[in-house]
C-alpha positions in Angstrom: 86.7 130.2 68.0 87.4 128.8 71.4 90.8 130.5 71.1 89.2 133.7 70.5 87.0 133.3 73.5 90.0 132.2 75.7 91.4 135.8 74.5 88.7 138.3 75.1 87.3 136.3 78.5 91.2 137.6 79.6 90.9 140.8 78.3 87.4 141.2 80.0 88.3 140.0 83.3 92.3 141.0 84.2 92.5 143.8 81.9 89.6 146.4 81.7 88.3 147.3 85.5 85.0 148.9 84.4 84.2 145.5 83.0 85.2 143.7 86.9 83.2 146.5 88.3 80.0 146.3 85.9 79.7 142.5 87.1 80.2 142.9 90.7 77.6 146.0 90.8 75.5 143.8 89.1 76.2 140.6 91.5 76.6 138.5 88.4 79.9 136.1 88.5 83.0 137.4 87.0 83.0 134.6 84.1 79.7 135.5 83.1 82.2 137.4 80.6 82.4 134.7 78.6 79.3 133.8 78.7 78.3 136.9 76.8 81.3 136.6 74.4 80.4 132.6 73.3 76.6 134.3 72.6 77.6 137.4 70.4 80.1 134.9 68.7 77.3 131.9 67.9 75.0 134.3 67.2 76.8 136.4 64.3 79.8 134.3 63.2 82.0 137.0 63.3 84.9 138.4 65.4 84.3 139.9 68.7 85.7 142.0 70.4 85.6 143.4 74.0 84.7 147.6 73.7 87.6 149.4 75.2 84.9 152.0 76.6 82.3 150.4 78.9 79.8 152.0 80.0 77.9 151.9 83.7 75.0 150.0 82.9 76.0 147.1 80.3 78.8 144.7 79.1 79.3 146.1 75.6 80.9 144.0 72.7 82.2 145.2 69.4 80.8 142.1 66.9 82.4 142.8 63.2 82.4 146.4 61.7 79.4 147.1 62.0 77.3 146.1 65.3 77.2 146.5 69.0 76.2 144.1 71.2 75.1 145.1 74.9 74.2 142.7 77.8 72.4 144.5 80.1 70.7 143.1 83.9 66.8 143.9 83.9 67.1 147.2 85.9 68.6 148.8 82.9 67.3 147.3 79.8 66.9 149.1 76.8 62.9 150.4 75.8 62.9 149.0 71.9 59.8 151.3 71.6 61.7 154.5 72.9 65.2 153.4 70.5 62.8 153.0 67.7 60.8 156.6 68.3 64.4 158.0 68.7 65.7 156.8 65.2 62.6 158.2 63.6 63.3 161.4 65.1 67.4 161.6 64.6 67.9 159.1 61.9 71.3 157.9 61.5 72.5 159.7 64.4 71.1 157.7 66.3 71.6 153.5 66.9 69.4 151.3 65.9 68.1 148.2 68.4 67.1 144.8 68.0 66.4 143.0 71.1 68.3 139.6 71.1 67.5 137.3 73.8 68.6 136.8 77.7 71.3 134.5 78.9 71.6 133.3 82.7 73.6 134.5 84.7 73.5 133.0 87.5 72.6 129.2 88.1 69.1 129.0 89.7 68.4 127.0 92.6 64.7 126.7 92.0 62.0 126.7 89.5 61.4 130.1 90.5 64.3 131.4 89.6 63.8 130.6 86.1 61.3 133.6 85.4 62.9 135.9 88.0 64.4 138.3 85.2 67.0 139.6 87.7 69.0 136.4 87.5 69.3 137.2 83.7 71.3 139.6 81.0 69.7 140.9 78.2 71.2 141.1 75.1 70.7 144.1 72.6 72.3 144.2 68.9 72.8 148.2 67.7 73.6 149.6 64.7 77.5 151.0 65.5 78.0 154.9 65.0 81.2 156.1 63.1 83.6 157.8 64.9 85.4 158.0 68.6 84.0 159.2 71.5 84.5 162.2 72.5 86.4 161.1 75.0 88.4 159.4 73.1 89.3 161.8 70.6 90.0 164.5 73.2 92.9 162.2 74.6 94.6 161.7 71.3 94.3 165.2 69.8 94.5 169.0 71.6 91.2 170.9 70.0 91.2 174.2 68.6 88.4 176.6 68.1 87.8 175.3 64.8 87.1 172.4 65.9 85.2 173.3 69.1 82.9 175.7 66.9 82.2 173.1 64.3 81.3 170.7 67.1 79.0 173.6 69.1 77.2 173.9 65.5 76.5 169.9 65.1 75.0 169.8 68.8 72.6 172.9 67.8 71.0 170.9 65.0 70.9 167.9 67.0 68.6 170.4 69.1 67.4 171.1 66.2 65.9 168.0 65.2 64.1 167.5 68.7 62.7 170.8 67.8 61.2 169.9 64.6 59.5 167.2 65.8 58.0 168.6 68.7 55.1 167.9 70.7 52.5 170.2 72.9 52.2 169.6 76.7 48.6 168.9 76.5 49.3 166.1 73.7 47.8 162.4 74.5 50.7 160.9 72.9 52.8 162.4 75.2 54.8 159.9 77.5 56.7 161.7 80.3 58.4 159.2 82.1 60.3 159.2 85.4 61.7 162.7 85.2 59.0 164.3 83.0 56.5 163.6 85.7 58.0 164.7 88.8 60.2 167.5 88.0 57.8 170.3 90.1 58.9 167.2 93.4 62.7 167.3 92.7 63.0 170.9 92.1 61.3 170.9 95.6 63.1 168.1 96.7 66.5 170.3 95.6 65.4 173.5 96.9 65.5 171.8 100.4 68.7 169.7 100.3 71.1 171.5 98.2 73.8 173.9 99.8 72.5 176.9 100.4 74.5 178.9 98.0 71.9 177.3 94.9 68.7 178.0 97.2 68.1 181.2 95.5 68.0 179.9 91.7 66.5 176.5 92.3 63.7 178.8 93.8 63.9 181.3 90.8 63.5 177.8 88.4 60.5 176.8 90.5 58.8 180.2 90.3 59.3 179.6 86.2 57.9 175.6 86.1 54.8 176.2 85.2 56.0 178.4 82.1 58.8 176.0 81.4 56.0 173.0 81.8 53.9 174.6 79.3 57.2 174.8 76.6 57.1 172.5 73.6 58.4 169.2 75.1 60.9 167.0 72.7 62.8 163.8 73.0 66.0 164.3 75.1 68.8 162.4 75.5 69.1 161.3 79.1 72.7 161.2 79.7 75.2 163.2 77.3 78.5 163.0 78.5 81.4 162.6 76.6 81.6 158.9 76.7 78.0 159.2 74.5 79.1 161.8 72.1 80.6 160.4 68.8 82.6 162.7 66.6 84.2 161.6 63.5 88.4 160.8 64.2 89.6 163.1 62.0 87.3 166.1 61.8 85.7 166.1 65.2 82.1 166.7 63.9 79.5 164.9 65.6 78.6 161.9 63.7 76.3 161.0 66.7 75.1 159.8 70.1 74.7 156.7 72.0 73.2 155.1 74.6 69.6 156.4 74.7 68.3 154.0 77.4 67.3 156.9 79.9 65.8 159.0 76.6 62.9 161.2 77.5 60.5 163.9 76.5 61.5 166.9 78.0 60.6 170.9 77.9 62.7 172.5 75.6 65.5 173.6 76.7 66.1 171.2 79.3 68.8 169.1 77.3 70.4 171.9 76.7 72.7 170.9 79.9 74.6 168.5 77.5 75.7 171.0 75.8 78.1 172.1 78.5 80.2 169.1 77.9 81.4 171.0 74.5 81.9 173.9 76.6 84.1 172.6 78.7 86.1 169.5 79.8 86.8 167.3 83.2 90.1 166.8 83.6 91.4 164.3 85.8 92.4 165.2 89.5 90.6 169.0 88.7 87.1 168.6 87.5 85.4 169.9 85.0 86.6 173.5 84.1 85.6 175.3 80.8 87.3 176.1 77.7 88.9 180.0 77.3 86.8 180.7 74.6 83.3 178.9 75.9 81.5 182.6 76.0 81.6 182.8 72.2 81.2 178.9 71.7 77.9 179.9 74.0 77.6 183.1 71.5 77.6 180.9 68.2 75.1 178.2 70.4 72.2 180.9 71.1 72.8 182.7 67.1 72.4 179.3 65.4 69.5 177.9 67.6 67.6 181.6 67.4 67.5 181.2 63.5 66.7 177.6 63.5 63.5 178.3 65.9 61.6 180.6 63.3 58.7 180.8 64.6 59.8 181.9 68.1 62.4 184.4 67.4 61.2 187.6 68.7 59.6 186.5 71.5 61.0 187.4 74.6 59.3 185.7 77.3 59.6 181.8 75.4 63.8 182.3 75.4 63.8 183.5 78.9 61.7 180.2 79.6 64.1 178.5 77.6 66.7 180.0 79.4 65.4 178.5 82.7 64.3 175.1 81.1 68.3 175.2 80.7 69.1 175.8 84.5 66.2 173.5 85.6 68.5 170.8 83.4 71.8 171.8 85.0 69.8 171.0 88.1 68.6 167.7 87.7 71.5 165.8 86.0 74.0 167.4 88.3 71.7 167.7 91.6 70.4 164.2 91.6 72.6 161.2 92.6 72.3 158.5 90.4 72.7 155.6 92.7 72.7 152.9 90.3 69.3 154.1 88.5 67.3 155.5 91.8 67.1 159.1 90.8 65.8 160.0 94.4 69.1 161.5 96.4 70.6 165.5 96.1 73.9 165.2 95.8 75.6 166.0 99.1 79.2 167.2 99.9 81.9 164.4 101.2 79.4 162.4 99.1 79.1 163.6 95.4 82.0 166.0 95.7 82.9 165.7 91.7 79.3 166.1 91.0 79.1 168.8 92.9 82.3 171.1 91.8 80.3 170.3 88.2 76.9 171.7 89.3 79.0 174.7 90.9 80.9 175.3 87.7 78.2 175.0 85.5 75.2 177.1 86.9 77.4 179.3 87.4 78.6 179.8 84.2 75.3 179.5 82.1 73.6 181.9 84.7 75.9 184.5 84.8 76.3 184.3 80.3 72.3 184.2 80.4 71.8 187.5 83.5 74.9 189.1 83.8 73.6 191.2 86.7 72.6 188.3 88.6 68.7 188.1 87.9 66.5 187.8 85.4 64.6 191.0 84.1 62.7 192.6 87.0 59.5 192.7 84.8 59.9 189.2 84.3 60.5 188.1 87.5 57.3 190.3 88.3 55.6 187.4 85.9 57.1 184.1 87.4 56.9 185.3 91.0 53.4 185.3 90.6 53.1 181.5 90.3 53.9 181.0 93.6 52.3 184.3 95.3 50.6 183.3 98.6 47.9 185.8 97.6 44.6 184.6 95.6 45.1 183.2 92.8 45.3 186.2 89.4 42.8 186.6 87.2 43.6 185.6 83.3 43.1 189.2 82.3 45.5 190.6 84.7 48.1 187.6 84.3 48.0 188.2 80.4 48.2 191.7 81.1 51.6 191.1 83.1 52.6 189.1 80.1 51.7 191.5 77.3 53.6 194.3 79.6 56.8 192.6 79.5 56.9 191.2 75.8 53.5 191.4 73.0 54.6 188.3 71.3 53.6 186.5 74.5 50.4 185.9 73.4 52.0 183.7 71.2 53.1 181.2 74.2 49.8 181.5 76.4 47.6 180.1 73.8 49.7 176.9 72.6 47.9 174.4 74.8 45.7 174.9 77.5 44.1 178.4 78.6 46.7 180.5 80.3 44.9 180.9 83.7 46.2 176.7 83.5 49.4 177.5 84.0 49.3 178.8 88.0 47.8 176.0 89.2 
């Protein structure tokens, strides 16, 4: 056993840098490694491994077959609650948690310091998901549009799935979180600080908040990148994703901006570009996710807010610095320059598929601009009336939730 540690406290330390770099971000000693390992191993007698893939936010360890064990410092512990209300909602797509227990690391100096939980890693057990990332598997295999397609399909249920287990806006079991509750404050915050070139649709997606706000709202994944995505080593099919720590519930629509990262790729040196044939992979998306939304498929106005819930998640995932968890910067160039070329790439791509004359319908723009008009607030009757005018199955959308005259606010 002590052998064993000896060998993965080396491969932790002198071979894999995002390891180094997890434990000086998190001002945690170095050998605090194997620390970590020495737990994982007394606690499940089995072999342990270090992950080749690490993550931003934790020290992950592969413990047997079967499990994953994450140490992670108190800023960016996982929500058991949340991991548990996500497997209810995606089943075996999804990891299960069991919390585990903290180890120090670092030596305190006083009594204090004993309940300061910053001085501390907390340790996570999950259920492993099958499969590579996506990552991984694009680096040992070229795709094809098979593949791609078959992928593109597997993301649309997993849409799917949030869908069917829905909520209203104006549900009391609805928790919103840190993005949920201040989206109308970062699109705001965005309009102001990003270049000047994405002032006119981050004020097009602000006209449209109140609509998008009044959308179905589902559980989203906070972070799908590739490094999350798991797809099965030989097929490519999704078998699942990972790391649901920043999980929450979101419009409809809004997730959707993970769904560029089948679209497309980032390539080393270049950014992220998409794929030749990402207009019909976007084709297949929209047919597959129309049929699977019954209920809603004929009404205009609740895909064009869909549509916009889409942009407004472009916009915060890619127009928001993360700076280790604050959430509160726009990304800025000679600062974020990668995130940047992303947020450039993809708006511009899922705006131009969605209005390929550069707007939205004038009669629909007639709708959303009214939200923000500096004249006196609309009576209901003439804002339904605008409504009815541009599509009938509106109706539909203004009376889920509260009364339509709500909305403007």
């Amino acid at each position: 056993m002590a052998a064993t540690i000896q060998q993965d406290q080396q491969t932790a330390l002198e071979v894999n840098a995002e390891v180094r770099a997890f434990f000086a971000r998190s001002h945690f000693p170095a050998e605090t490694a194997a620390t970590c390992i020495a737990f994982a191993q007394t606690r499940f007698h089995q072999p342990v491994h270090v992950a080749p893939v690490q993550g931003y936010c934790s020290f992950t360890l592969f413990v047997g077959a079967e499990t994953v064990v994450q140490f992670r410092p108190q800023n960016y512990g996982l929500s058991i609650d949340r991991c548990s209300e996500v497997r209810a909602i995606f089943g075996q797509a999804a990891p299960r948690a069991t919390y585990l227990g903290k180890i120090p690391a670092r030596p305190p100096i006083c009594a204090r310091d004993e309940l300061d939980g910053r001085n501390y890693l907390f340790a996570f057990a999950l259920s492993r998901i099958e499969g590579l990332s996506l990552g991984q598997f694009r680096s040992l295999a070229s795709g094809t549009l098979e593949g791609r397609v078959r992928l593109v399909r597997d993301m649309v249920h997993h849409f799917l799935m949030a869908w069917e287990h829905r909520k209203s806006p104006q549900d009391a079991s609805l928790r919103k979180n840190l993005v949920g509750d201040s989206i109308t404050a970062r699109v705001k915050t965005m309009r102001r600080h990003l270049p000047s070139k994405h002032v006119p649709i981050v004020g097009q997606v602000l006209c449209w908040l109140p609509l998008i706000r009044n959308l179905p709202w589902v559980l989203t994944h906070g972070d799908v990148l590739p490094a999350n995505i798991m797809v099965h080593p030989k097929t490519g099919s999704l078998s699942g994703l990972i790391d649901w720590t920043e999980a929450q519930w979101l419009p409809f629509g809004t997730g959707f901006y993970g769904a560029e990262e089948v679209l497309g790729e980032h390539i080393e040196g270049k950014g992220f570009y998409y794929y030749d044939d990402a207009a019909e992979l976007r084709r297949i998306f929209w047919e597959i996710l129309q049929k699977g939304v019954l209920n809603q498929r004929d009404d205009r106005v609740f895909w064009e807010t869909v549509k916009m819930a889409h942009i407004l998640g472009v916009l915060l995932w890619h127009g928001i610095a993360f700076d280790d968890g604050c959430l509160d910067r726009v990304v800025q160039p000679g600062t974020d320059d990668g995130e940047l070329q992303k947020l450039n790439e993809q708006l511009g791509s899922v705006s131009s598929s969605y209005w390929p004359n550069g707007e939205v319908s004038p009669r629909l723009n007639m709708l959303s601009k009214s939200v923000n008009s500096k004249e006196p607030a609309l009576p209901q009757v003439r804002l339904r009336l605008m409504a009815l005018a541009i599509c009938p199955a509106s109706w539909r959308l203004m009376d889920i939730g509260a009364p339509y005259s709500d909305l403007f606010r």
